[in-house]
C-alpha positions as CSV (number, residue, x, y, z in Angstrom):
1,X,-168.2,-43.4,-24.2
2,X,-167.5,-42.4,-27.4
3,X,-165.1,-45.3,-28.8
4,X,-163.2,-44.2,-32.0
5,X,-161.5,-46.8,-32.4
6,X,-162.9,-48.6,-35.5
7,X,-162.6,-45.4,-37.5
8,X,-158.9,-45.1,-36.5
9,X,-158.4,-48.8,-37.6
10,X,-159.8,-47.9,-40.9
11,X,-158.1,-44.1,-41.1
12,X,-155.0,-46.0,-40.4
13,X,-155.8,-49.0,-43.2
14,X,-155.9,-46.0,-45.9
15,X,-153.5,-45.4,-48.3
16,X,-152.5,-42.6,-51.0
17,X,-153.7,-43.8,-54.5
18,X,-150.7,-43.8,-57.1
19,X,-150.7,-41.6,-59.4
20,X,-151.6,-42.1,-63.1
21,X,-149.2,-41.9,-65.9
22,X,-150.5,-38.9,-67.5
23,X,-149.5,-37.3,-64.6
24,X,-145.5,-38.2,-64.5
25,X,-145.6,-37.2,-68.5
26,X,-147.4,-33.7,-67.9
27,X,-144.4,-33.2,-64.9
28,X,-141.9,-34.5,-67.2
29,X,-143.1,-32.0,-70.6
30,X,-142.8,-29.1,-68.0
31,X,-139.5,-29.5,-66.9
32,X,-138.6,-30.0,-70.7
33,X,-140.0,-27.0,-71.4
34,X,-138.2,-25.0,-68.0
35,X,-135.8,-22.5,-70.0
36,X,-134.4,-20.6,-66.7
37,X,-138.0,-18.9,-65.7
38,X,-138.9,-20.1,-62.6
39,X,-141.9,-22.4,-61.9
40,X,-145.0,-20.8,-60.1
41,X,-147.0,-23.8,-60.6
42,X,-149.5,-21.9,-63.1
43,X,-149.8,-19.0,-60.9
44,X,-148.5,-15.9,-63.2
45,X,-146.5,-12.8,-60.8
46,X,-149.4,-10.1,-60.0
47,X,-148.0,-7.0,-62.0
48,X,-148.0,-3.5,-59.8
49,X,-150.1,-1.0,-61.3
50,X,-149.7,2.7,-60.6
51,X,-153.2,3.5,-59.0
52,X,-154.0,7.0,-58.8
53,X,-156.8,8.4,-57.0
54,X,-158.3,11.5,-59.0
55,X,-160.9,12.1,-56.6
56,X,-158.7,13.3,-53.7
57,X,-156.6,14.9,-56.2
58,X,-159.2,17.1,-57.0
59,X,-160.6,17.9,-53.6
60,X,-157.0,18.5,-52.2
61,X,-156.2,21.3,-55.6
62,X,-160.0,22.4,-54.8
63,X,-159.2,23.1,-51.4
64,X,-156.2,24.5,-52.4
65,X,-157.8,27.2,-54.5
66,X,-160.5,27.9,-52.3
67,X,-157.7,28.7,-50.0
68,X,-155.7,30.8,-52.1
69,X,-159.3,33.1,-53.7
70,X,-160.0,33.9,-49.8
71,X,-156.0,35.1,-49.0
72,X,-156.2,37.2,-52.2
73,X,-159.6,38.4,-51.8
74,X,-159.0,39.2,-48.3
75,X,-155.6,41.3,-49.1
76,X,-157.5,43.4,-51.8
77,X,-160.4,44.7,-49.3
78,X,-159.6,48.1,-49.0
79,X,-158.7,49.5,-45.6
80,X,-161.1,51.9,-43.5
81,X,-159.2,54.8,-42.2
82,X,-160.6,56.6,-39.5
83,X,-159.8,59.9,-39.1
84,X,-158.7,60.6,-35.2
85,X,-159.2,63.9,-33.9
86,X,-157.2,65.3,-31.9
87,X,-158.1,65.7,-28.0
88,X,-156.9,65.7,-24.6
89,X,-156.1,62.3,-23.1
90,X,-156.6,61.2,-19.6
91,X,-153.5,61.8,-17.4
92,X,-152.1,58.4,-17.3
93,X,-152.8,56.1,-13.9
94,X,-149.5,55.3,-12.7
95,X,-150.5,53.0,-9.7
96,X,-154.2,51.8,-8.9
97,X,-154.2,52.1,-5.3
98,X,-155.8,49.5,-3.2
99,X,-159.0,52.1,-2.0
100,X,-160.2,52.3,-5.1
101,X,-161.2,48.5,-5.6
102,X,-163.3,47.0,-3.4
103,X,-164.6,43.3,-2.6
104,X,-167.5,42.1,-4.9
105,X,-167.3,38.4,-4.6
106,X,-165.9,35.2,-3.4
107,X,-166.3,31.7,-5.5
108,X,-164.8,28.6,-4.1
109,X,-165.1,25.4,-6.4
110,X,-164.0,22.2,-5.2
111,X,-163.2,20.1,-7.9
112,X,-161.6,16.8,-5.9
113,X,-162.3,15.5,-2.1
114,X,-160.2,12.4,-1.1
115,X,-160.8,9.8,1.8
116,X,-157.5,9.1,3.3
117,X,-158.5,6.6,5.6
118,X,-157.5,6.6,9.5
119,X,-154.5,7.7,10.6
120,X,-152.7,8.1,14.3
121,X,-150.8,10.7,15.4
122,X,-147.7,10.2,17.2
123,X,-148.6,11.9,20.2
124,X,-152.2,10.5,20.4
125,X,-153.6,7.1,20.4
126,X,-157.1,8.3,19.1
127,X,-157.5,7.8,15.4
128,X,-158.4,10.3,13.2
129,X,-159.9,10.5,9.7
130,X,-157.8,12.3,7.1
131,X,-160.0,13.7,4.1
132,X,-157.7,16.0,1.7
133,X,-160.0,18.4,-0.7
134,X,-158.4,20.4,-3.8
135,X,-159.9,24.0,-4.9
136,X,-160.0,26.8,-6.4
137,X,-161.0,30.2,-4.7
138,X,-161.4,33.2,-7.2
139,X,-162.2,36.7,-5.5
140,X,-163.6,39.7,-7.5
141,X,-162.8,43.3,-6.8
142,X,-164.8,46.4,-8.1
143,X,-163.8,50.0,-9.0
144,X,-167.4,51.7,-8.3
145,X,-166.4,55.2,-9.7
146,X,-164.8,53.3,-12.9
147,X,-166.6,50.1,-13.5
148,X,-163.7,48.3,-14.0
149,X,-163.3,44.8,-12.2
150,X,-160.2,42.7,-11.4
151,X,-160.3,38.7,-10.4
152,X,-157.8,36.9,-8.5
153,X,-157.8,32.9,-8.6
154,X,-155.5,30.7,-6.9
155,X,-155.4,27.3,-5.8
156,X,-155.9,25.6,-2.2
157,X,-155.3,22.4,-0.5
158,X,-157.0,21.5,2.3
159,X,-156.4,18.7,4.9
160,X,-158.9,17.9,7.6
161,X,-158.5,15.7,10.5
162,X,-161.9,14.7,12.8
163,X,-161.2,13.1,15.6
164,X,-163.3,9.0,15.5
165,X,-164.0,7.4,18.6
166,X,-164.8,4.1,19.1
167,X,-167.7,4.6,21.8
């Protein structure tokens, strides 16, 4: 189909050209002239330059000041004092006992279910679907007389088994 091979008989029939005279006397003047530099074929050693970049130099010492004007500004604000009165302070609760809180609401969030596929029990020949969930259960107790309000969360686990038949 596609036949190269007249272009690789002249590719192959191709020779370098020789070079000119001129050429072996401009070689020869250079290495007359070579006085221990070495050659880099006209190509002259790039120089490293210090470059300096004022622009985040003068954000970075803005910043800096900014910085500094808030610390200092914010140390010389003068204090409030409040003057505190003397009174009688609430007795001191020692123990909060369990009759003064009561329930005020259960939240269960479950936040991964997984398919474990079938599985057998040793005793039993029926297969049975294993499904494994992951939760959270947070239950809020209430101090009517006070207000006041306490949460519990803990985790749970969960691992189901339902029974498959093949009927």
């Amino acid at each position: 189909m596609n036949d190269f091979s007249e272009l690789e008989d002249q590719l192959r029939k191709l020779r370098p050209a020789t070079p000119s005279p001129e050429l072996f006397k401009q070689v020869e003047r250079v290495l007359a002239e070579e006085n221990g530099s070495t050659l880099t074929a006209g190509v002259l050693p790039r120089q490293r330059r210090l470059h300096f970049n004022w622009l985040s130099l003068g954000l970075g010492l803005a910043a800096a000041t900014a910085l500094v004007l808030f610390a200092f500004v914010r140390l010389q604000q003068p204090t409030t004092t409040t003057s505190k009165v003397a009174s009688v302070s609430p007795a001191p609760a020692t123990a909060i006992s369990a009759a003064q809180f009561v329930p005020a609401g259960l939240t269960q969030v479950v936040y991964h279910t997984r398919d474990e596929g079938l599985h057998f029990s040793n005793n039993s020949a029926q297969p049975m679907r294993r499904v494994r969930s992951q939760a959270r259960e947070t239950i809020r107790w209430r101090n009517p007389k006070t207000g006041a309000t306490l949460r519990i969360s803990y985790p749970r686990e969960e691992v189901s088994l339902t029974p498959i038949s093949g009927q």
